[in-house]
VMD Tcl script that builds the backbone (N, CA, C; Angstrom):
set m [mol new atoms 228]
animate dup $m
set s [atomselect $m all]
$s set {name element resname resid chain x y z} {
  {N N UNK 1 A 178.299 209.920 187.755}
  {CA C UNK 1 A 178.680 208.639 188.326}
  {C C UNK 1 A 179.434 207.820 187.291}
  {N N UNK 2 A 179.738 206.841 187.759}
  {CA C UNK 2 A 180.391 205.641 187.097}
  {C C UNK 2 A 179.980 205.235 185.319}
  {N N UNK 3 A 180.852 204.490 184.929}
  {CA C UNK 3 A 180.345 203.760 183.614}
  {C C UNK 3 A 179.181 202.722 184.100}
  {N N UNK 4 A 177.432 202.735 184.299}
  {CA C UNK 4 A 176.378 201.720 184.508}
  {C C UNK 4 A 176.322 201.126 185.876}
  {N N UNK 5 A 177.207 201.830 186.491}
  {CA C UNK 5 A 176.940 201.313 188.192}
  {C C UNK 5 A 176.685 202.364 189.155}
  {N N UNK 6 A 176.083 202.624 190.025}
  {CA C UNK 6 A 175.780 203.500 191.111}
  {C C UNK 6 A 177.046 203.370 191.851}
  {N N UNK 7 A 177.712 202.223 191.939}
  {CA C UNK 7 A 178.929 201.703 192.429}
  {C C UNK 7 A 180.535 201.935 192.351}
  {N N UNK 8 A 180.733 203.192 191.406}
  {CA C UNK 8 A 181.595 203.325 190.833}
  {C C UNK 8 A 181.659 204.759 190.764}
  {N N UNK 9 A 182.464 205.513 189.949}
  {CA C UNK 9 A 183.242 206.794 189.793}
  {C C UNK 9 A 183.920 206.728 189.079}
  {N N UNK 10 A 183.573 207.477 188.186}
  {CA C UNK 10 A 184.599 208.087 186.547}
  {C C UNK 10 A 185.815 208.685 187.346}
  {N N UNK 11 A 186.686 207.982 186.870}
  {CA C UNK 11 A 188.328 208.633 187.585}
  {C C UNK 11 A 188.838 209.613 186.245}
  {N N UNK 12 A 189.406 210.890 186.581}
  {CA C UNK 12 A 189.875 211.589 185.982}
  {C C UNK 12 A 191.032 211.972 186.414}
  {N N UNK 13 A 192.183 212.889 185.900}
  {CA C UNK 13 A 193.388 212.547 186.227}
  {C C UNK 13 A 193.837 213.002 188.026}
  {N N UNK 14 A 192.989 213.781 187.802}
  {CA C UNK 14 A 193.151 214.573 189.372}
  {C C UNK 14 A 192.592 213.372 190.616}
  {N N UNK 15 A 192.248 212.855 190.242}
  {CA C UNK 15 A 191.161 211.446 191.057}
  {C C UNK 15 A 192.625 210.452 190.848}
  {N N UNK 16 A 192.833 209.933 190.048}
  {CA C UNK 16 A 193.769 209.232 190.132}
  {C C UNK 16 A 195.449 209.672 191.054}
  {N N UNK 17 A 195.756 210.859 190.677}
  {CA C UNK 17 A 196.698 211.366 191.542}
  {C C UNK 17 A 196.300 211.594 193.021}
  {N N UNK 18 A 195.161 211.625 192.947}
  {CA C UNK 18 A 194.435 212.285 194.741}
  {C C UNK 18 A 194.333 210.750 195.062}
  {N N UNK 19 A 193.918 209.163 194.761}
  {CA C UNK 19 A 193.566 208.249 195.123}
  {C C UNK 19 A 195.577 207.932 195.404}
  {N N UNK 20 A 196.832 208.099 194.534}
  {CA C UNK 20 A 197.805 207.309 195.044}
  {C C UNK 20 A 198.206 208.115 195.890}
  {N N UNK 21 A 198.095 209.864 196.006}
  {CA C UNK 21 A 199.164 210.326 196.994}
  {C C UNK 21 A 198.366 209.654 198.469}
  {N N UNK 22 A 196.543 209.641 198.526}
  {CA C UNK 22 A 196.140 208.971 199.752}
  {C C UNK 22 A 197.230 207.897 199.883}
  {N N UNK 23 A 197.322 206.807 199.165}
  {CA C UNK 23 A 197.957 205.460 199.111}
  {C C UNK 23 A 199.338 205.453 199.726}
  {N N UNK 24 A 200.064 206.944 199.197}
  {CA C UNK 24 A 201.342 206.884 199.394}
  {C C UNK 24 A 201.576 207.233 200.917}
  {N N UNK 25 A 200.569 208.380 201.491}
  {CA C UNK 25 A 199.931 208.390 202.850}
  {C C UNK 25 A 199.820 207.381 203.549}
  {N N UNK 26 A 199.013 206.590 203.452}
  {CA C UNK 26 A 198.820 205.371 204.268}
  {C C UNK 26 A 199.893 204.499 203.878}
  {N N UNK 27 A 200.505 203.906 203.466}
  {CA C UNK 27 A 201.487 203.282 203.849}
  {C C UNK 27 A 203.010 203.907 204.142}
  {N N UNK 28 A 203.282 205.612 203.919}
  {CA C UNK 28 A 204.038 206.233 204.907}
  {C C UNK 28 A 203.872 205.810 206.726}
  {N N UNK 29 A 202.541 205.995 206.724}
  {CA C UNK 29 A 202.133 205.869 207.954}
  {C C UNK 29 A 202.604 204.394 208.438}
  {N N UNK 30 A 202.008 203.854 207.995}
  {CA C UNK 30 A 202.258 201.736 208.511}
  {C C UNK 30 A 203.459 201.653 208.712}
  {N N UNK 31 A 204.634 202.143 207.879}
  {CA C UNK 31 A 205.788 202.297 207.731}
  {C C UNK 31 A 206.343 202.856 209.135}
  {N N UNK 32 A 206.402 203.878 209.455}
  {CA C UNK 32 A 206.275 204.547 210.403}
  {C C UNK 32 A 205.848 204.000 211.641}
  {N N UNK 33 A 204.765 203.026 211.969}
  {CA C UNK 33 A 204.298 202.673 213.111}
  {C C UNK 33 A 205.262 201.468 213.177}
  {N N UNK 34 A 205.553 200.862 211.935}
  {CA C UNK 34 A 205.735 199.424 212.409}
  {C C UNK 34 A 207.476 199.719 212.485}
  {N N UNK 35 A 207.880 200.643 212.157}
  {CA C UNK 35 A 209.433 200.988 212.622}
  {C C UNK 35 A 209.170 201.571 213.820}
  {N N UNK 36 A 208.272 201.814 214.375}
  {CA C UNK 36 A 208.728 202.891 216.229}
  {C C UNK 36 A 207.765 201.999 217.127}
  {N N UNK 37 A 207.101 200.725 216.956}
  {CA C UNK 37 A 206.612 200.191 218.027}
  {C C UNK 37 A 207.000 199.048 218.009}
  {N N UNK 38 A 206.422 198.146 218.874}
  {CA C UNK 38 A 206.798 196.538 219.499}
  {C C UNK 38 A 205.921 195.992 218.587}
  {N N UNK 39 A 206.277 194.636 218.353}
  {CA C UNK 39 A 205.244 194.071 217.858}
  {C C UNK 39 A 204.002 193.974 218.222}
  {N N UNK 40 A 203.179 194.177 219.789}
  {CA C UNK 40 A 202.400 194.028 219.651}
  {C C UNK 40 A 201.845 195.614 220.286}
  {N N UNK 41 A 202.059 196.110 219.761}
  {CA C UNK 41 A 201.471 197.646 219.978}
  {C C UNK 41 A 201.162 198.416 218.652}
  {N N UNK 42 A 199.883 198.785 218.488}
  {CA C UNK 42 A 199.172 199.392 217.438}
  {C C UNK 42 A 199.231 198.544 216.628}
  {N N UNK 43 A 199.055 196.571 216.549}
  {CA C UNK 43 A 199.240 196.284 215.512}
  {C C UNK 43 A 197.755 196.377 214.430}
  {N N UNK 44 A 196.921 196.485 215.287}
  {CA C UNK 44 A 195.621 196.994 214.374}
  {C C UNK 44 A 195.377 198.305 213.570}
  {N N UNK 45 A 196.385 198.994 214.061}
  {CA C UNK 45 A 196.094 200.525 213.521}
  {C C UNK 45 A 197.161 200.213 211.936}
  {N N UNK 46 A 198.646 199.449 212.344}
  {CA C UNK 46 A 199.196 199.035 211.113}
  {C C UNK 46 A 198.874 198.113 210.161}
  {N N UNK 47 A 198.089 197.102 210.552}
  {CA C UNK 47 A 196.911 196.264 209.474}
  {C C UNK 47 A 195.955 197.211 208.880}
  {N N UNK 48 A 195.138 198.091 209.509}
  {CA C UNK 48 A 194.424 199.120 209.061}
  {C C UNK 48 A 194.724 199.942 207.829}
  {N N UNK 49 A 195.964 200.742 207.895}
  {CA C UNK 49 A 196.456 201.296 206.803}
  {C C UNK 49 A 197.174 200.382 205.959}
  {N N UNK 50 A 197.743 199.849 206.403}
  {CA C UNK 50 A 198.244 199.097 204.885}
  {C C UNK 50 A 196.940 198.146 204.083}
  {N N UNK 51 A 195.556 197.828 204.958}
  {CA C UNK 51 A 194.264 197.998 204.249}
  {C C UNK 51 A 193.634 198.639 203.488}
  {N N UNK 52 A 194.039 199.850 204.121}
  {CA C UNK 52 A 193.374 201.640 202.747}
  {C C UNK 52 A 194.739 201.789 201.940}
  {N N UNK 53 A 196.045 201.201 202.363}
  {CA C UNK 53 A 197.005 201.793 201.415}
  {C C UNK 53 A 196.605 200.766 199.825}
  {N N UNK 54 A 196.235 199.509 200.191}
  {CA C UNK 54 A 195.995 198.488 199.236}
  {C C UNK 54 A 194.500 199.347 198.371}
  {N N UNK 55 A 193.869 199.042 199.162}
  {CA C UNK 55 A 192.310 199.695 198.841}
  {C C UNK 55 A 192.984 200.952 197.723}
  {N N UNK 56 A 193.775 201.909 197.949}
  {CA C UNK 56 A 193.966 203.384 197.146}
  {C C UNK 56 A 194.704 203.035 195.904}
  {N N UNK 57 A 195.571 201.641 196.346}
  {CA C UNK 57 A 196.049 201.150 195.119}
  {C C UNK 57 A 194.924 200.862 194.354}
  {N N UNK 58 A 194.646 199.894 194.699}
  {CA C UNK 58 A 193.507 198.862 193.685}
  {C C UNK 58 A 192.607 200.083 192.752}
  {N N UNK 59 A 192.230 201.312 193.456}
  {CA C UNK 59 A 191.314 202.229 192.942}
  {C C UNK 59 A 192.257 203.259 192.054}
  {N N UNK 60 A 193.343 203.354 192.098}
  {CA C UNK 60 A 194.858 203.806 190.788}
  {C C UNK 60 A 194.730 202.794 189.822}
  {N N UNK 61 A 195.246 201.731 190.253}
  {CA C UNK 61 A 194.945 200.481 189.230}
  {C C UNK 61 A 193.495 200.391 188.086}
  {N N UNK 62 A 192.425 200.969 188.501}
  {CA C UNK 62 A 191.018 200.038 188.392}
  {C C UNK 62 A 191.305 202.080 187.200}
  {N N UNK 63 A 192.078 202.738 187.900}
  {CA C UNK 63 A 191.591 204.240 187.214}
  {C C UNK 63 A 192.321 204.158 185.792}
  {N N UNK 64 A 193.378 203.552 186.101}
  {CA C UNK 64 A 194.595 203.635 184.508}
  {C C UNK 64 A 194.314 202.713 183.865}
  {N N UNK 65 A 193.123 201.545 184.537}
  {CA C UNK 65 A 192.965 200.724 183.278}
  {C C UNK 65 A 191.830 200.428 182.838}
  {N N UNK 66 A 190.778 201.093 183.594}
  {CA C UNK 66 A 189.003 200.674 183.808}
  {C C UNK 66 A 188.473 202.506 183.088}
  {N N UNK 67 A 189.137 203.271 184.084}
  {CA C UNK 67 A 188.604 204.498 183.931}
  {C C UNK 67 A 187.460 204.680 185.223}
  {N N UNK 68 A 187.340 203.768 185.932}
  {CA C UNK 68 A 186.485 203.747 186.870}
  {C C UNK 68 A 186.984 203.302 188.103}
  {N N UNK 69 A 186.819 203.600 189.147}
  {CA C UNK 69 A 187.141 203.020 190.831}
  {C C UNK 69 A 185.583 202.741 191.879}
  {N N UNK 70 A 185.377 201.651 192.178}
  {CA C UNK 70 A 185.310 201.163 192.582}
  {C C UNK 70 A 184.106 202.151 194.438}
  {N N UNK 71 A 183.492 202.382 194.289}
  {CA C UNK 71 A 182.839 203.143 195.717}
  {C C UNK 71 A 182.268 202.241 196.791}
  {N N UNK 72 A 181.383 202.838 198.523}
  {CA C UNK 72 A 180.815 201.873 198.867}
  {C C UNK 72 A 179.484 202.110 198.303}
  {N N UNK 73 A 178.394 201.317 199.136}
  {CA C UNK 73 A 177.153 201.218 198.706}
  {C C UNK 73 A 176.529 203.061 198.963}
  {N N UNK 74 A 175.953 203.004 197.768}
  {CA C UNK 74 A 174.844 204.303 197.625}
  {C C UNK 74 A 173.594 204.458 198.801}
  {N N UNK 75 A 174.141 205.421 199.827}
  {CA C UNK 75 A 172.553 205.713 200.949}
  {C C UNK 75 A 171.545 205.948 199.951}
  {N N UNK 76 A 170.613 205.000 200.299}
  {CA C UNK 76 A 169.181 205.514 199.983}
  {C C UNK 76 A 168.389 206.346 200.758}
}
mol reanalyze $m
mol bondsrecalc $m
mol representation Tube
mol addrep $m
């Protein structure tokens, strides 16, 4: 696990490349929806990903400069 948190994950380089190509994924996608529909069609599905595209950033970011990203809560 993480550096002292249950909350977290030691990013290694393969983690960091696997967290932006997700990133680069999801906002291919948003991209994509919000060029082939109306404004008000799928606009939740295009808020959605550009949500995880941010989220995959922040966890690239948190990896090249923390060494750690960020998880949800641990099932007990």
């Amino acid at each position: 696990m993480g550096k002292g948190s249950s909350r977290t994950h030691d990013c290694t380089p393969s983690t960091r490349a696997g967290r932006l190509a997700k990133g680069n994924q999801f906002w291919e996608a948003a991209t994509l929806i919000e060029e082939l529909t109306e404004e008000s069609d799928l606009v939740d599905a295009y808020i959605t990903l550009c949500i995880h595209a941010g989220i995959a950033a922040a966890d690239v970011i948190c990896c090249a400069r923390l060494g750690v990203h960020a998880t949800g809560p641990v099932a007990r």
